[in-house]
C-alpha positions as CSV (number, residue, x, y, z in Angstrom):
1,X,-4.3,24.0,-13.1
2,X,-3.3,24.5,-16.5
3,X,0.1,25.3,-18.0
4,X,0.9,28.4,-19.7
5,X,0.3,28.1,-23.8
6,X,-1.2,24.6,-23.4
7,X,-4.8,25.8,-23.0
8,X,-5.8,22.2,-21.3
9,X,-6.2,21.9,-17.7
10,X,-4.2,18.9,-17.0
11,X,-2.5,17.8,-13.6
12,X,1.5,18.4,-13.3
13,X,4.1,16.0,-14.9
14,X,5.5,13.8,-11.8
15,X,8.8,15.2,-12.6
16,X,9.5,13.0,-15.8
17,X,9.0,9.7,-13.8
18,X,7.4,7.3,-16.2
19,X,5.0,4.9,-14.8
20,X,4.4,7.1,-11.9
21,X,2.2,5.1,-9.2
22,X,3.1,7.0,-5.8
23,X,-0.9,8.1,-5.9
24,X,-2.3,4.7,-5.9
25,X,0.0,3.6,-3.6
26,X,-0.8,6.1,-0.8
27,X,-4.4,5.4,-1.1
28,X,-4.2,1.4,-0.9
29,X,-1.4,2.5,2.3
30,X,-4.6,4.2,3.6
31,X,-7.3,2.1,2.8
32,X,-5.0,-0.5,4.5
33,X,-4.7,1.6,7.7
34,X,-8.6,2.1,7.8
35,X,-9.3,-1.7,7.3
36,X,-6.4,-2.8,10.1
37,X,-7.5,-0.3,12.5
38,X,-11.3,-1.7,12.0
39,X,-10.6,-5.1,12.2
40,X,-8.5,-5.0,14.9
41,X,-10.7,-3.1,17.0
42,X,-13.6,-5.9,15.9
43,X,-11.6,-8.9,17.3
44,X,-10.3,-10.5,14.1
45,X,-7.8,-12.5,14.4
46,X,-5.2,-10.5,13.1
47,X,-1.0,-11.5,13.9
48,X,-0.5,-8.4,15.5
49,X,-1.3,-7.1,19.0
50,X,-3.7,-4.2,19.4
51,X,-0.7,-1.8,19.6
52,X,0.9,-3.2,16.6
53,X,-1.9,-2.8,14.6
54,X,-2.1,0.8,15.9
55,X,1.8,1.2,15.0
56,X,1.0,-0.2,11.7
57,X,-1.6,1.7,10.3
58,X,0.0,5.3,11.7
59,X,3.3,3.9,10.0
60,X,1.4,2.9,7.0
61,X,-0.1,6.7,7.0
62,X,3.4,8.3,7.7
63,X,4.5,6.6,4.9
64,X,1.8,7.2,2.3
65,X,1.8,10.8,3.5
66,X,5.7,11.1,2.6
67,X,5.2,9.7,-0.6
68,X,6.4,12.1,-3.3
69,X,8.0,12.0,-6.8
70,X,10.6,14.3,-5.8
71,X,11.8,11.8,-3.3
72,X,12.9,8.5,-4.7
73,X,13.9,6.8,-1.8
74,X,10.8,7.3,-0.5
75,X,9.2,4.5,-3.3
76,X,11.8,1.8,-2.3
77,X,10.3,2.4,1.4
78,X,6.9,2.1,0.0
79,X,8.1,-1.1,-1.5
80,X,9.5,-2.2,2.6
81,X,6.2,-1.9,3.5
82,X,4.3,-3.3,1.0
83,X,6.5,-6.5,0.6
84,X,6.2,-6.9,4.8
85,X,2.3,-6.3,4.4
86,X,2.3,-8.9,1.9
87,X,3.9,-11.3,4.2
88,X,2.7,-10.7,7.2
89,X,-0.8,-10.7,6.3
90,X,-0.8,-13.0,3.1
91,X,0.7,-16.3,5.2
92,X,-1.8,-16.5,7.7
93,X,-4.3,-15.9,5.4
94,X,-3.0,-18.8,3.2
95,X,-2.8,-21.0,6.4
96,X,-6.8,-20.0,7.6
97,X,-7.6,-21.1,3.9
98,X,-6.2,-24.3,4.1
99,X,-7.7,-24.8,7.5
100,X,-10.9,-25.0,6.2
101,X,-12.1,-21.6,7.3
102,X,-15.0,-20.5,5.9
103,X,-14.2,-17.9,2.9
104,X,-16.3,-15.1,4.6
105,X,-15.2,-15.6,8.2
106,X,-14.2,-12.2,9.0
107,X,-11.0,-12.5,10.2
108,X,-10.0,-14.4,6.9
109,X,-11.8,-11.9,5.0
110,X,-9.8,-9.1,6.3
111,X,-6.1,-10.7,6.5
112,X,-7.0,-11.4,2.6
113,X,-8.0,-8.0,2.4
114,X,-5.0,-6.6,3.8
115,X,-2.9,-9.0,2.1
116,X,-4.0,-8.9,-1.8
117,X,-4.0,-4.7,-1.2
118,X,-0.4,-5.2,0.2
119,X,0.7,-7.0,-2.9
120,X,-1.1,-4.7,-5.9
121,X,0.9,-1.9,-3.4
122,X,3.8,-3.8,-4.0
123,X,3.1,-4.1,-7.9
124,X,2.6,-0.1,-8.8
125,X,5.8,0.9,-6.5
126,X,7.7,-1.5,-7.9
127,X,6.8,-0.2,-11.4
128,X,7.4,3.2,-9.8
129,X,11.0,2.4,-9.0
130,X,11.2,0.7,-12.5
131,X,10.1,3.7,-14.0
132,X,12.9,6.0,-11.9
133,X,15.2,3.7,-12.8
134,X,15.1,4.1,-16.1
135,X,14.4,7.2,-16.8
136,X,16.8,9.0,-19.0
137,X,19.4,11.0,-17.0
């Protein structure tokens, strides 16, 4: 696409949002769908029941999927779910590590996973919402 006069073919603005990161942010929401939904139906040991995980990853989708620099509120949701993710995946990861567990048990291997994409979610949305924030009015 390219805009009229400018003669380069670069993507669209995101509607003056500096530090836009909603792109990367849907992607590591989907990535982190694919991987719970895998090692779920694997048997790790994940803290979720098999219909949790389920609920999860289509949440996580919903919510990649509604992602949008035209909807602002929809990056403080992102930042819900990526702080929760962060939580919920990165203590019991913590607690298999100082158990002893092996480093590439699987079940560690995808709760860190899940948790260390969780928390570089949780660092581009909230530069996102820094960057509506303080964007000139």
């Amino acid at each position: 696409m390219s805009f009229v006069g400018s003669g380069a073919n670069i993507p669209p603005p995101h509607y003056g949002i500096p530090h836009y990161h909603g792109d990367i942010v849907r992607a590591l929401f989907v990535l982190s769908a694919f991987i719970l939904v895998f090692a779920q139906s694997t048997g790790a040991e994940l803290p979720l029941s098999n219909l949790g995980a389920v609920l999860a990853a289509a949440a996580l989708v919903i919510v990649a999927g509604i992602t949008s620099p035209r909807l602002p509120w929809s990056h403080f949701l992102n930042a819900f779910f990526a702080m929760i993710g962060t939580v919920i995946f990165g203590t019991p990861a913590v607690e298999h590590y100082r158990a002893g567990v092996h480093i590439f048990e699987p079940s560690f291997v995808y709760l860190e996973a899940l948790a260390l994409l969780s928390l570089v979610a949780l660092y581009f949305t909230t530069r996102t919402i820094r960057g509506i924030l303080l964007r000139p009015s």
